[in-house]
Wavefront OBJ file of the C-alpha trace (Angstrom):
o trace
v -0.568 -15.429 -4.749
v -1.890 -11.835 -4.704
v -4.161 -11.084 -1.919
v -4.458 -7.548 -1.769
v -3.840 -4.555 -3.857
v -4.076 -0.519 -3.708
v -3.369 2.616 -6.313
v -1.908 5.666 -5.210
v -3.205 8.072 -8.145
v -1.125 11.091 -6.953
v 2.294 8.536 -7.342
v 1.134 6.803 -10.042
v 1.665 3.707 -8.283
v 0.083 0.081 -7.819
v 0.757 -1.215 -4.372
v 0.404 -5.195 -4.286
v 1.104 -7.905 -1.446
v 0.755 -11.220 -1.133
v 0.490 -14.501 0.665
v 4.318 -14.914 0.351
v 4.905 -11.773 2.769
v 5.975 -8.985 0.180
v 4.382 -5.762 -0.434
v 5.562 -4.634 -3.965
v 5.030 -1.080 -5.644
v 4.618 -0.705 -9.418
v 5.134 1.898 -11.709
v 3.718 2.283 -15.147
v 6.108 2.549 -17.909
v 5.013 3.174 -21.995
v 7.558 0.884 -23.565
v 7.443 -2.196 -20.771
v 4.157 -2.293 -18.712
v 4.600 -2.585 -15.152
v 7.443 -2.370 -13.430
v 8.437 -3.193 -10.056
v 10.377 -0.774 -8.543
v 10.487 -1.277 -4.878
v 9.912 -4.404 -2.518
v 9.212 -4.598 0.890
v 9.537 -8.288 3.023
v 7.198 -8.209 5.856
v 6.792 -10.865 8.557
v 3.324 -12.700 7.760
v 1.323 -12.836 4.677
v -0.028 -9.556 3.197
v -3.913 -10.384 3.166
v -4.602 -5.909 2.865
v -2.728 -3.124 1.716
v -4.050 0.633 1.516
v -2.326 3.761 0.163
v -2.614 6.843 2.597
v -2.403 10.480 1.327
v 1.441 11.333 2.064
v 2.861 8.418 -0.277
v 2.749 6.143 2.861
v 1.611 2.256 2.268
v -0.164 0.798 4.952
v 0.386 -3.413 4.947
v -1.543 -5.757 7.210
v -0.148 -9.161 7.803
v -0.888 -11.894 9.572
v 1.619 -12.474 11.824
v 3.507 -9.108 11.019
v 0.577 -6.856 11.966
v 0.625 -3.481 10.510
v 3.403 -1.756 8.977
v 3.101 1.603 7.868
v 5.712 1.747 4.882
v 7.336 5.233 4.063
v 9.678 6.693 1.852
v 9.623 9.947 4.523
v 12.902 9.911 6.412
v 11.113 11.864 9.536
v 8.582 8.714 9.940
v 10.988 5.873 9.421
v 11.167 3.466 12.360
v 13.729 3.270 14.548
v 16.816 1.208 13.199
v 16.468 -1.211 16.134
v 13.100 -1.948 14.972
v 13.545 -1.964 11.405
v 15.986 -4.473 11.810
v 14.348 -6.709 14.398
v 11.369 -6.772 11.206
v 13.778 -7.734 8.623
v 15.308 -10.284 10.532
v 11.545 -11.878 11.185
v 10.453 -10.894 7.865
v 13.161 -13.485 6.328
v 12.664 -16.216 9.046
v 8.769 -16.266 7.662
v 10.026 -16.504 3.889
v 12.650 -19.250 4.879
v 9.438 -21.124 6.588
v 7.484 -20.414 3.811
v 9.968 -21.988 1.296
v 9.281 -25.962 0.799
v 12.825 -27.929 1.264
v 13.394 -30.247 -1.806
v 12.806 -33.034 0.204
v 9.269 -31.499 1.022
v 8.519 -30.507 -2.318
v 10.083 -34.378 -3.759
v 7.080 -35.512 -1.244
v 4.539 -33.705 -1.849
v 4.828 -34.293 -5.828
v 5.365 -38.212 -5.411
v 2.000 -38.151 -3.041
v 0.424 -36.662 -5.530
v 1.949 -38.673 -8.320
v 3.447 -36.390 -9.975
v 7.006 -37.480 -11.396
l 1 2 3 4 5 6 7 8 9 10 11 12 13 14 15 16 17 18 19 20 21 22 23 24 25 26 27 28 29 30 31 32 33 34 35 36 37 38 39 40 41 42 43 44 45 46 47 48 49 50 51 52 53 54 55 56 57 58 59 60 61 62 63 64 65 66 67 68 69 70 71 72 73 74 75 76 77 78 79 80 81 82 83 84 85 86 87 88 89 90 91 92 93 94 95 96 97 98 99 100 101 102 103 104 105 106 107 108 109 110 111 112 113
C-alpha cells in the first residue's frame, strides 16, 4: 500500500513509497497518465519520502533508515555500500512475500476457497 508520497515541481516528478519497501518516481505523460520510470528497493517499508532541491529523494524506512536517493554521480554511495543495501533491500521483499503454503493458510482460515 502507499504510505507516503512527494512532487518535485522543478522534475516534474511524483515520488511514491510504500509498505512493500519501494520508492517509485513518476512522470507525467499526455497520451498514458503516469508512468513509472524509475524504482528504487529499499530495506524496510517506506512510511515518508521528501523531494530535496537538487533532484535528490530522501526515503525513510523502517528498518532501512534513511536513504538519500540521487541521480548525481558525485553523491552516489560507495559501491560497497550500495551493494550491501541491495542485498538487504531484497532479503526484506523475500520476507515480505507470503509462501503459497502461507497464503493457502491464511485463505482457508479465513474461509476463503
Amino acid at each position: 500500500s502507499l504510505d507516503s508520497s512527494a512532487v518535485h515541481a522543478a522534475q516534474f516528478e511524483i515520488v511514491t513509497g510504500c509498505d512493500g519497501g519501494v520508492v517509485h518516481v513518476w512522470r507525467p505523460e499526455a497520451a498514458r497518465g503516469l508512468r513509472c520510470v524509475q524504482s528504487v528497493s529499499l530495506p524496510g517499508s517506506i512510511f515518508s519520502v521528501a523531494c530535496a532541491a537538487r533532484g535528490d529523494v530522501l526515503a525513510a524506512a523502517d528498518t532501512g533508515g534513511l536513504a538519500l536517493l540521487t541521480r548525481a554521480p558525485s553523491r552516489f554511495a560507495p559501491r560497497a555500500l550500495q551493494q550491501h543495501v541491495a542485498a538487504a533491500a531484497q532479503a526484506f521483499a523475500a520476507e515480505a512475500q507470503p509462501t503459497p503454503s502461507a497464503a493457502t493458510a491464511q485463505q482457508t482460515a479465513s474461509g476463503g476457497s
